[in-house]
C-alpha positions as CSV (number, residue, x, y, z in Angstrom):
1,X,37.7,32.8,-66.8
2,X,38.9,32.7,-63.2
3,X,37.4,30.4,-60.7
4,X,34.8,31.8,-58.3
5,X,36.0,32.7,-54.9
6,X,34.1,31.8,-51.6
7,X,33.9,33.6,-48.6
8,X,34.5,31.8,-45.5
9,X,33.8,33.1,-42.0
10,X,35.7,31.1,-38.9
11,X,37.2,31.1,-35.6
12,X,41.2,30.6,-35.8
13,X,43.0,30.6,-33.0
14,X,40.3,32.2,-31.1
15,X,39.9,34.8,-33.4
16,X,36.9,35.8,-36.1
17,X,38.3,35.5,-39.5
18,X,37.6,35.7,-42.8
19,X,38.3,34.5,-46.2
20,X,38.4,33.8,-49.5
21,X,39.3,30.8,-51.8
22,X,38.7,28.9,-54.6
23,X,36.4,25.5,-54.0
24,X,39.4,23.5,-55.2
25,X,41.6,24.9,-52.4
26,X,42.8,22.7,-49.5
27,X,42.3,24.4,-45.8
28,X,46.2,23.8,-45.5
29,X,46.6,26.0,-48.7
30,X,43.8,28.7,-47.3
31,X,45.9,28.9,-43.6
32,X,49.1,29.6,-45.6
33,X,48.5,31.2,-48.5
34,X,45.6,33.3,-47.9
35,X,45.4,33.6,-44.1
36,X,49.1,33.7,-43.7
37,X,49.2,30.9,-40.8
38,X,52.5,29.6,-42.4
39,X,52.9,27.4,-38.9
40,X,51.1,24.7,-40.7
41,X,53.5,22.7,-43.3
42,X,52.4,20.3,-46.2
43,X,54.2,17.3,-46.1
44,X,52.8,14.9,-48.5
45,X,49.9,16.7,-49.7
46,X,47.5,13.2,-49.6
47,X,47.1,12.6,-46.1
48,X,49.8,10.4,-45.0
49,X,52.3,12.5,-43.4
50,X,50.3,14.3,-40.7
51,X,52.4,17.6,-41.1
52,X,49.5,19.5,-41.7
53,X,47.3,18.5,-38.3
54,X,45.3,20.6,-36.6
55,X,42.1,21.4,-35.0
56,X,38.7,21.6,-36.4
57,X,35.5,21.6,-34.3
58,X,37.8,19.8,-31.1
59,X,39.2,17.0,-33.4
60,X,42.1,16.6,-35.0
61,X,42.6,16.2,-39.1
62,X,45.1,17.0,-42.1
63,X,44.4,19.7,-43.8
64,X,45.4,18.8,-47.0
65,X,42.5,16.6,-47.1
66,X,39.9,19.3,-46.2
67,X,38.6,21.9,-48.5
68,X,39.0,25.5,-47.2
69,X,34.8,26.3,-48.0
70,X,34.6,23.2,-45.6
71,X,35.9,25.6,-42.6
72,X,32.9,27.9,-43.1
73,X,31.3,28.2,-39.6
74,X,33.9,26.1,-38.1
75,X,36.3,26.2,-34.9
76,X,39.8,26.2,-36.3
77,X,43.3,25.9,-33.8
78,X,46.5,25.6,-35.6
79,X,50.0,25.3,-33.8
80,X,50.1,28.9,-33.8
81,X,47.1,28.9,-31.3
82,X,49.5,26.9,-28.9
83,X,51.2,29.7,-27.4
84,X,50.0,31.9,-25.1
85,X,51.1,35.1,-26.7
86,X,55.5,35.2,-25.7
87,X,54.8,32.5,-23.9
88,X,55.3,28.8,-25.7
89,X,53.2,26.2,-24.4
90,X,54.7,22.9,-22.4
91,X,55.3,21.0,-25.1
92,X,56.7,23.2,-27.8
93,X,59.1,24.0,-24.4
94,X,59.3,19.6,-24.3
95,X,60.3,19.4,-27.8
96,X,62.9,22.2,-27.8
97,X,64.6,20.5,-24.5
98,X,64.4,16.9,-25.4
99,X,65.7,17.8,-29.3
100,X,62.3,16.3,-30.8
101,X,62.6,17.9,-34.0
102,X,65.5,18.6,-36.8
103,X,64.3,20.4,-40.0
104,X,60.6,20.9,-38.5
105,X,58.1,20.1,-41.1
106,X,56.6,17.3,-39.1
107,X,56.8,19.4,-36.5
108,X,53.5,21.4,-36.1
109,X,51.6,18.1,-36.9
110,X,53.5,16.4,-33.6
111,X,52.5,19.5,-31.7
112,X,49.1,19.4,-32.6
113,X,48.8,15.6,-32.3
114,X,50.3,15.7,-29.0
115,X,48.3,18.4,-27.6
116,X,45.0,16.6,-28.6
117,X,46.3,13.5,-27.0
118,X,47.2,15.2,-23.5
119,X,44.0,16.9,-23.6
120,X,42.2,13.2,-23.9
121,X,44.6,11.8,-21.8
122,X,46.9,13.6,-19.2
123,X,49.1,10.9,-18.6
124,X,49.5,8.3,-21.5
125,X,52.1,5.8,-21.7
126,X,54.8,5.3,-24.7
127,X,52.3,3.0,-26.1
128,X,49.5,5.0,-26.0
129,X,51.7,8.2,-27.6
130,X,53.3,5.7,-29.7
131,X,49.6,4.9,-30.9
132,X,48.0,8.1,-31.1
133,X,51.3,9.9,-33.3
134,X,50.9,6.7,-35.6
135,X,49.8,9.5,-38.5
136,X,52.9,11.3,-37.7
137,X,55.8,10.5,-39.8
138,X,59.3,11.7,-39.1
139,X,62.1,11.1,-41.9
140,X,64.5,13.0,-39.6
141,X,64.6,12.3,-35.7
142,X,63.2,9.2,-35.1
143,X,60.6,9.2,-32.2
144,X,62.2,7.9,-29.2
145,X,63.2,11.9,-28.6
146,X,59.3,13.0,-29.9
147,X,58.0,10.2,-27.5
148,X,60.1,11.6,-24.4
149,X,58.9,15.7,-25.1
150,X,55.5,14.5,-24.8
151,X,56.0,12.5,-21.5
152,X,58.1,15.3,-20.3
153,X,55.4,18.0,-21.4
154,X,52.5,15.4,-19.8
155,X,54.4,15.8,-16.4
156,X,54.6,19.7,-16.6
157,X,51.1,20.2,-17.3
158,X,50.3,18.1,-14.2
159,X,52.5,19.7,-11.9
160,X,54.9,17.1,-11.8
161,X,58.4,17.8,-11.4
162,X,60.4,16.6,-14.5
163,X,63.2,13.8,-14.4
């Protein structure tokens, strides 16, 4: 017999959608598999990695850890929501300049890490970014370069010239 499928209605990127998914499904498999958001990457699948971040309800969380019927009425932005249509937002430009990512599966979680971050706070030092990334890993760059993107990015979105 095959599992039951749930229909779940949400906002994704600004956008009514729905879907359907088994109750055992992970949100992260629901935004790739079934909604076709493949921006999203799994990582680890348990958590620790923080590829998978992004938005739910104005807070950030891996969505590996969160069950797709959990999304049902919910406010979803995922790192395909950070562009303004052709237009890539300040620090997806950052992170191409400053060479912040390599085979880009921590990527999206950076991004949407990041974005939360500068959103809290416009102008955080390397501590503070160093601090709020700590569920980010990287097995590829390093962070000094990650670190830099989002300074750099900080400083566009403020009008600042950048150094």
């Amino acid at each position: 017999m095959l599992p039951e499928k749930i229909q779940v209605r949400t906002i994704i990127n600004q956008e009514a959608t729905e879907f359907l998914c088994e109750p055992r499904q992970s949100l992260l498999e629901c935004l790739r598999d079934v909604v076709g958001l493949t921006g999203t990457k799994e990582g680890c699948g348990d958590g620790n990695c923080g590829s998978c971040t992004i938005e739910m309800d104005g807070r950030i969380v891996t969505s590996c850890l969160v069950l797709g019927v959990e999304a049902e009425g919910s406010r979803i932005r995922t790192v395909e929501g950070l562009a303004q249509g052709n237009e890539l937002h300040p620090l997806q430009k950052a992170f191409l300049e400053n060479a912040a990512l390599q085979c880009g599966i921590c990527t999206p979680g950076f991004l949407m890490a990041a974005d939360a971050l500068l959103r809290h706070n416009p102008h955080p030092s390397e501590e503070e970014i160093r601090f709020w990334l700590a569920n980010n890993l990287c097995r590829c760059t390093g962070y000094d370069k990650i670190v830099r993107a989002i300074v750099a990015a900080s400083k566009t979105l403020q009008g600042e010239p950048a150094q």
